[in-house]
C-alpha positions in Angstrom: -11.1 -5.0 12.6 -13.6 -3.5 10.0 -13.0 -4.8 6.9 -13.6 -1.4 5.1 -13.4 2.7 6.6 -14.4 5.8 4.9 -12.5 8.9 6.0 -14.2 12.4 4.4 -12.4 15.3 5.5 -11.6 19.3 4.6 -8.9 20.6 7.3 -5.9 22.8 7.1 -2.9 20.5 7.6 0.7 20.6 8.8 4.0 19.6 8.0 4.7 16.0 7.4 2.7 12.7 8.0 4.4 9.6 8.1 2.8 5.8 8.1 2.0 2.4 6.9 -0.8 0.5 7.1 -1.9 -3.2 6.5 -5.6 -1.9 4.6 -5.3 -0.9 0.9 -5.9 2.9 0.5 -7.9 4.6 -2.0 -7.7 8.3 -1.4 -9.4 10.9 -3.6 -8.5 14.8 -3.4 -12.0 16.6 -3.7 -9.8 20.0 -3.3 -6.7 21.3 -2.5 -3.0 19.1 -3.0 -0.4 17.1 -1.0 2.6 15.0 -2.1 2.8 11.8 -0.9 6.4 9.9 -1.1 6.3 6.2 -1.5 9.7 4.4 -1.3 11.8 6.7 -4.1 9.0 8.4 -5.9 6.5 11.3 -4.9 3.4 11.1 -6.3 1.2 14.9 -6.8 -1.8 14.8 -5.5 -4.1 17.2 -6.7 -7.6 18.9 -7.1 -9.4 15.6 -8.3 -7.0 12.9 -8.1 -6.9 10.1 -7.0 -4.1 7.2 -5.5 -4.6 3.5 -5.0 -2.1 3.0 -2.4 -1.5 -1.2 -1.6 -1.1 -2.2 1.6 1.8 -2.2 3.7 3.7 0.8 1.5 5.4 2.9 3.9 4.5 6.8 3.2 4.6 9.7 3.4 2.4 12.8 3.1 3.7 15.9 2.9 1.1 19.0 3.0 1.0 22.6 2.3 1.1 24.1 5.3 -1.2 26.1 6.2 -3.4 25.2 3.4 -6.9 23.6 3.0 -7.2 20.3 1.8 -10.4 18.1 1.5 -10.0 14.4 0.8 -11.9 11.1 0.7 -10.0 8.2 1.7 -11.3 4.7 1.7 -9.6 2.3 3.2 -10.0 -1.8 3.3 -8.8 -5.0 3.2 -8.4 -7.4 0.2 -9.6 -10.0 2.5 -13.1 -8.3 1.2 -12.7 -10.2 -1.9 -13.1 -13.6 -2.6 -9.8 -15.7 -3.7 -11.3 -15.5 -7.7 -11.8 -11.5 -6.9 -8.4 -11.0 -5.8 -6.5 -12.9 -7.8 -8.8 -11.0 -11.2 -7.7 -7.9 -9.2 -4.4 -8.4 -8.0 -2.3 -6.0 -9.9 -3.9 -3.3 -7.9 -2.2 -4.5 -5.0 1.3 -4.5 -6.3 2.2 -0.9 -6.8 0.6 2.5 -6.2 -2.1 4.2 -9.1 -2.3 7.9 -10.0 -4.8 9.1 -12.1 -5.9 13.2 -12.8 -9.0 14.2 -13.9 -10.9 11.6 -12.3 -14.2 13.0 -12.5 -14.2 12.9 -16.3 -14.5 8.9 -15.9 -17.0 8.7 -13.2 -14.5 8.1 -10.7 -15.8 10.3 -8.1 -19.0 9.1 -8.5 -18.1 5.6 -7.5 -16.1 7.0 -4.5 -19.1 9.0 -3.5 -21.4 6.0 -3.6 -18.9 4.2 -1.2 -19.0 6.8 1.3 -22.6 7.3 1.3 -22.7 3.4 2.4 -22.0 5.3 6.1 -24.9 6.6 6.1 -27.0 3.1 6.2 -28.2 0.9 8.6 -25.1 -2.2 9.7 -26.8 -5.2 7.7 -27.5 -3.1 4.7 -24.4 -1.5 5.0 -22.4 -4.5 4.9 -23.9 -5.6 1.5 -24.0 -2.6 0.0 -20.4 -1.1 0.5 -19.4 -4.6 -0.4 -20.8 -4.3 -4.3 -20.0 -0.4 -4.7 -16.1 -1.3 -3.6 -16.2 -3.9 -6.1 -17.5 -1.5 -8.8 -14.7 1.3 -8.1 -11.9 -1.4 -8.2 -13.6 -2.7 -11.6 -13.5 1.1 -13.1 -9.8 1.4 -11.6 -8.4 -1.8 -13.1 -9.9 -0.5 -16.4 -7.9 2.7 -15.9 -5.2 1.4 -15.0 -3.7 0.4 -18.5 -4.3 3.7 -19.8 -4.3 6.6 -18.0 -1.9 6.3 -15.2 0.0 9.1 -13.9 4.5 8.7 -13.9 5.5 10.0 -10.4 8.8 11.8 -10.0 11.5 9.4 -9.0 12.8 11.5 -5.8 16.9 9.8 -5.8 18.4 7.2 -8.4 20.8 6.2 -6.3 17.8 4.5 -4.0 16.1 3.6 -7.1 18.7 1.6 -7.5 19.4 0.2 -4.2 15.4 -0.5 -4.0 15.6 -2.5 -7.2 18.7 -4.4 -6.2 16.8 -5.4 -2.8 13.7 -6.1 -5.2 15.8 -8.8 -7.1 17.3 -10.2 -4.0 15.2 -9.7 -0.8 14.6 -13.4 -0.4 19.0 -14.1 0.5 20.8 -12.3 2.6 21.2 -9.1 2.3 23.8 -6.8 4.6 24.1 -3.3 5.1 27.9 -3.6 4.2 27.8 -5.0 1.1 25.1 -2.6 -0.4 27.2 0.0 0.9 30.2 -1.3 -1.1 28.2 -2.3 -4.3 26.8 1.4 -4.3 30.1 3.2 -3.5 28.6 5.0 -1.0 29.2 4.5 3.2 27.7 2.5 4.9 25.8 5.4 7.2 25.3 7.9 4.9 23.4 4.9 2.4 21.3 4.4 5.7 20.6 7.4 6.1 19.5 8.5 2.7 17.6 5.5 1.9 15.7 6.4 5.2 15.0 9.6 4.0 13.5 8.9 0.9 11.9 5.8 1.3 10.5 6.4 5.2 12.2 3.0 6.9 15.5 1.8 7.5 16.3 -0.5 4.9 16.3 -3.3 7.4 13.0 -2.9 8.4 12.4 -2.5 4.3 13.4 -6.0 3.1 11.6 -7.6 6.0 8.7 -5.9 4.8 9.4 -6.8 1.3 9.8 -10.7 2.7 6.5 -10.5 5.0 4.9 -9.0 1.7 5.5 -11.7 -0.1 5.1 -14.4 2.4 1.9 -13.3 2.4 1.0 -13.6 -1.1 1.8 -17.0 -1.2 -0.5 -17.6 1.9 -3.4 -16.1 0.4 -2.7 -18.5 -2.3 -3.0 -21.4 -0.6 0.5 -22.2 0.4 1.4 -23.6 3.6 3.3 -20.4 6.4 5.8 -23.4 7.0 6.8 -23.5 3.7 6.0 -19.9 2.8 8.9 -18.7 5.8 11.7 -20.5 3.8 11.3 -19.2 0.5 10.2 -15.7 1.6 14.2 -15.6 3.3 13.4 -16.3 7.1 15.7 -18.7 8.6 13.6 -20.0 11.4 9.6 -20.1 11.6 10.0 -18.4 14.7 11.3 -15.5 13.4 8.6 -15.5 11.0 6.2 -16.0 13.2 7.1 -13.1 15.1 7.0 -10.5 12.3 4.2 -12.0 10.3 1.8 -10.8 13.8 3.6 -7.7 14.2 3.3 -6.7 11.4 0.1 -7.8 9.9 -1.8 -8.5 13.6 -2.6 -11.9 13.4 -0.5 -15.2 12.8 0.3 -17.0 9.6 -2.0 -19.6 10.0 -5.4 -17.6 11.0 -4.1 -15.6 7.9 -4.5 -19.0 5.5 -7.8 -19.9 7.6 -9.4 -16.8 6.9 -8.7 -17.0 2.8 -9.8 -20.8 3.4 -12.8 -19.6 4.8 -13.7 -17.2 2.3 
């Protein structure tokens, strides 16, 4: 897998689009607007904007139809930075960034100098996008502390549910009891929480538990004892949805950060 991909595009879109992906996501709106809905919130994504979606945050976008819209999107993996890198930059990773008006901090610029790394030769290229990704994150995490855009929060009852699961997706957590601490069936809270957030909320706290998992790997920490306290039972299990989901196993996961 490439390690970093530049999308440029100016199409009229739609409807809905609905994924998740294990690269980190930087998109920029050159023209035009979309809404994208991560988990309970629904960020506006307009004429130069831009989003830092992490990885592994189930969205969706929902377009104008009929409309033009040209974007940038960048996407990589964190495994481009070293284990001093990523730890400096980590709080990108944990929740999605909006900013408006990018262009009047130079944003755009940096985005356009990562996209132009397409045009060079493979060695070069390699090098170069390398230092210019580097640069954007720098002038992001500088941002980020003051000018970052509030989304809309799309349901509180979610909000809630999400921030219950938050707290306590390492026990056990069962459909029935959420249903009964919310006051709200068991189906219809299913439901909803599907709607707004894009998963079922199965699939959402093993997500949550592989997120974190994760963390801990690229941190040093050993997948056997990583399964336990992420709220796996067996390291089968584990095993399993760690290479489902991420497309390799625990343990080439800690080899490549050991690597690095």
């Amino acid at each position: 897998m490439h390690i970093w991909d530049v999308k440029s595009d100016n199409k009229v879109y739609k409807g809905i689009e609905t994924h998740e992906h294990r690269e980190c996501e930087i998109l920029y709106m050159v023209d035009g607007r979309l809404d994208i809905c991560l988990e309970d919130h629904v960020y506006h994504v307009v004429s130069d904007s831009l989003l830092l979606i992490p990885s592994n945050f189930f969205h969706q976008r929902i377009y104008q139809i009929g409309k033009i819209s040209h974007r940038i999107s960048i996407h990589f993996l964190d495994e481009i930075l070293s284990k001093t890198e990523y730890n400096f930059f980590k709080t990108l990773f944990t929740k999605p960034l909006h900013f408006l008006d990018v262009s009047r901090y130079d944003l755009n610029f940096y985005i356009r100098a990562v996209t132009e790394c397409e045009l060079m030769e493979k060695p070069l290229q390699k090098v170069t996008v390398n230092t210019r990704l580097k640069t954007l994150l720098s002038q992001i995490y500088y941002l980020s502390s003051i000018k970052t855009v509030k989304p809309v929060i799309l349901d509180k009852r979610i909000m809630k549910v999400i921030m219950y699961i938050e707290k306590n997706f390492q026990k056990d957590i069962f459909l029935d009891d959420l249903a009964d601490q919310f006051f709200i069936s068991k189906n219809h809270l299913n439901n909803l929480f599907h709607n707004v957030v894009g998963m079922p909320i199965k699939k959402y706290i093993i997500a949550k538990r592989l997120g974190l998992a994760r963390q801990e790997i690229l941190n040093g920490i050993k997948p056997s004892q990583v399964s336990y306290h992420a709220g796996f039972h067996n390291y089968a299990t584990f095993y399993r949805a760690y290479k489902l989901f991420y497309g390799l196993s625990p343990s080439e996961e800690l080899a490549n950060r050991v690597n690095k």
